[in-house]
N, C-alpha and C positions, 0 to 999 in steps of 0.2 A: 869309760865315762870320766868326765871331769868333774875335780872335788868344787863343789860349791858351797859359800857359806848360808844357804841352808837345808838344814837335816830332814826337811821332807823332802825335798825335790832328791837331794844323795838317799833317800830310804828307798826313796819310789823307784828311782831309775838303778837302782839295785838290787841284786835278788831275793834279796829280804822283800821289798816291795813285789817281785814276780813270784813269792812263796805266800804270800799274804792274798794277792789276787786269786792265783791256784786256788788257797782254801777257799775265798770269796766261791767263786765260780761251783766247787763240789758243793758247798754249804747251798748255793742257788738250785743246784740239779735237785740235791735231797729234800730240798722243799717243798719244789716244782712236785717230784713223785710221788711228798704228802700230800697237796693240794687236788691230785687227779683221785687219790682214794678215796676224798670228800665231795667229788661231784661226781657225775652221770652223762656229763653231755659228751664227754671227750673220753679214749680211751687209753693211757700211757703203754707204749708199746718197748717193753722192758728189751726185746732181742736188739732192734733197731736203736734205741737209745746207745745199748753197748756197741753196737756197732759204731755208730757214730763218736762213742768216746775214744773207743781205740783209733778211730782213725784220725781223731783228733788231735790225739798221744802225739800217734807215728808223724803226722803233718806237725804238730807243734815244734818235735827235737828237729826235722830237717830244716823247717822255717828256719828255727832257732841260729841253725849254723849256716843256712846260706842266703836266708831271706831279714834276716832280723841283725844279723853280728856284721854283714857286707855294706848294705846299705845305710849304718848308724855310723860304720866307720868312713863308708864317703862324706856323707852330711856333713859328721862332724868337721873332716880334710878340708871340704868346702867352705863352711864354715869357717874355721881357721885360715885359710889363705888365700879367699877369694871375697870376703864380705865386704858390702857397700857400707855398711854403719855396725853400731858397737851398743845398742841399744840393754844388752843386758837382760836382768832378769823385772823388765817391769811389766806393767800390768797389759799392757797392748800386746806384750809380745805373745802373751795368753790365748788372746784375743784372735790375732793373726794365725796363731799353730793351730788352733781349732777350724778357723776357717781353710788353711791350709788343708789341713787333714778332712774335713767335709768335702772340701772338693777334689780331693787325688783318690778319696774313696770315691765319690761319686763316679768321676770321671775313668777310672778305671774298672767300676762296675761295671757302667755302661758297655765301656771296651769290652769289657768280658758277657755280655748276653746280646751284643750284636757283632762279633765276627767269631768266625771259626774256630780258628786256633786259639784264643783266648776261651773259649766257649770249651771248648774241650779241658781247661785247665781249670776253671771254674764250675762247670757241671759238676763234680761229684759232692759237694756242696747242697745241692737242688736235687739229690738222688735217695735222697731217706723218701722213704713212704709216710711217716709219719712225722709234725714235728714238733721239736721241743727244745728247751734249751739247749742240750746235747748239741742239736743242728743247727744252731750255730758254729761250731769251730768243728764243725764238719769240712772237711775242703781237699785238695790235691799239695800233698807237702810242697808246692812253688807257691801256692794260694793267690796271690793279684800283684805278680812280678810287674808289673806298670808300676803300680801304684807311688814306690818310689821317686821314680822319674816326674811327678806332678809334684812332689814335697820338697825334690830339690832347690830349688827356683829359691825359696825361702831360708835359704841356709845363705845366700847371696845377700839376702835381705839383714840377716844377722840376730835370726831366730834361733836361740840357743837350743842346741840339741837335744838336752832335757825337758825343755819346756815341749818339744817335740814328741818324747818317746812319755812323758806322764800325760800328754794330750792323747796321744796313741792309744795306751793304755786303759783310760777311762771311757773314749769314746767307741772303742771293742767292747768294754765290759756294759755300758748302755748297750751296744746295738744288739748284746747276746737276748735284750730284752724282744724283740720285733720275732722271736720265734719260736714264743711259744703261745697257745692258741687262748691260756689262761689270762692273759693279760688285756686281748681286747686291741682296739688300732690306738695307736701312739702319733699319729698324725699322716 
């Protein structure tokens, strides 16, 4: 990553920022599994949860090293010697990486629940029995190998790659909310 001058965007898109998320995300599960022992309508299903964290573990380190360090480092390549403009770190560019990332997630979702071969790479995802936060970052260590390819585009545009990976970042940690059953529809 590149130094920037400023110390949230260099915290966040460093791994003091991915150690701070981490605790984020266990502190959300321990919560999540005291809120299930205070109701009755839902039952937390402790084997399946663990399953789904490990498999999470294991898909997280792969991602890490071929889905997350591969892809940040073309953006950025792009970025540097292919951009249309020089816009920097202002406030559209926010703007843009969100909408960016809402639609390379969309769009690669998509990809992955109507054809095959993507369907096969995204199913283990959708293969807990029960769900909850945990399944969320349930998935197949490639996880939504597309999804890059729809965020590229915007590195041409001259979307800083930080503004990218802390728009990443917070828009996972929202969507860990859509899975668990305590929270109700989100929209």
């Amino acid at each position: 990553m590149l130094e920037t001058s400023n110390p949230f965007i260099d915290f966040m898109a460093g791994p003091s920022g991915f150690w701070l998320l981490f605790g984020l995300y266990l502190t959300m599960i321990a919560a999540e599994r005291i809120a299930y022992a205070f109701q009755t309508r839902h039952r937390y299903d402790t084997a399946d949860a663990r399953g789904s964290f490990f498999t999470s573990v294991l898909s997280s380190l792969i991602s890490m090293a071929i889905l997350a360090i591969v892809p940040i480092a073309l953006y950025a390549w792009l970025h540097a010697e292919f951009r249309l403009m020089s816009p920097g770190f202002v406030w559209w560019t926010w703007i843009a990486a969100f909408i960016a990332h809402d639609l390379a997630y969309y769009l690669a979702h998509r990809i992955g629940h109507r054809t095959g071969f993507f369907w096969a790479i995204h199913h283990p995802h959708h293969s807990s029995e029960k769900i909850n936060l945990t399944t969320a970052s349930r998935g197949f260590p490639f996880g939504d190998p597309l999804q890059p390819f729809f965020i590229y585009p915007w590195a041409l545009l001259g979307i800083p790659v930080e503004v990218i990976v802390i728009v990443t970042i917070f828009k996972n940690l929202w969507g860990i909310f859509n899975h668990t059953p305590l929270v109700g529809k989100l929209g």
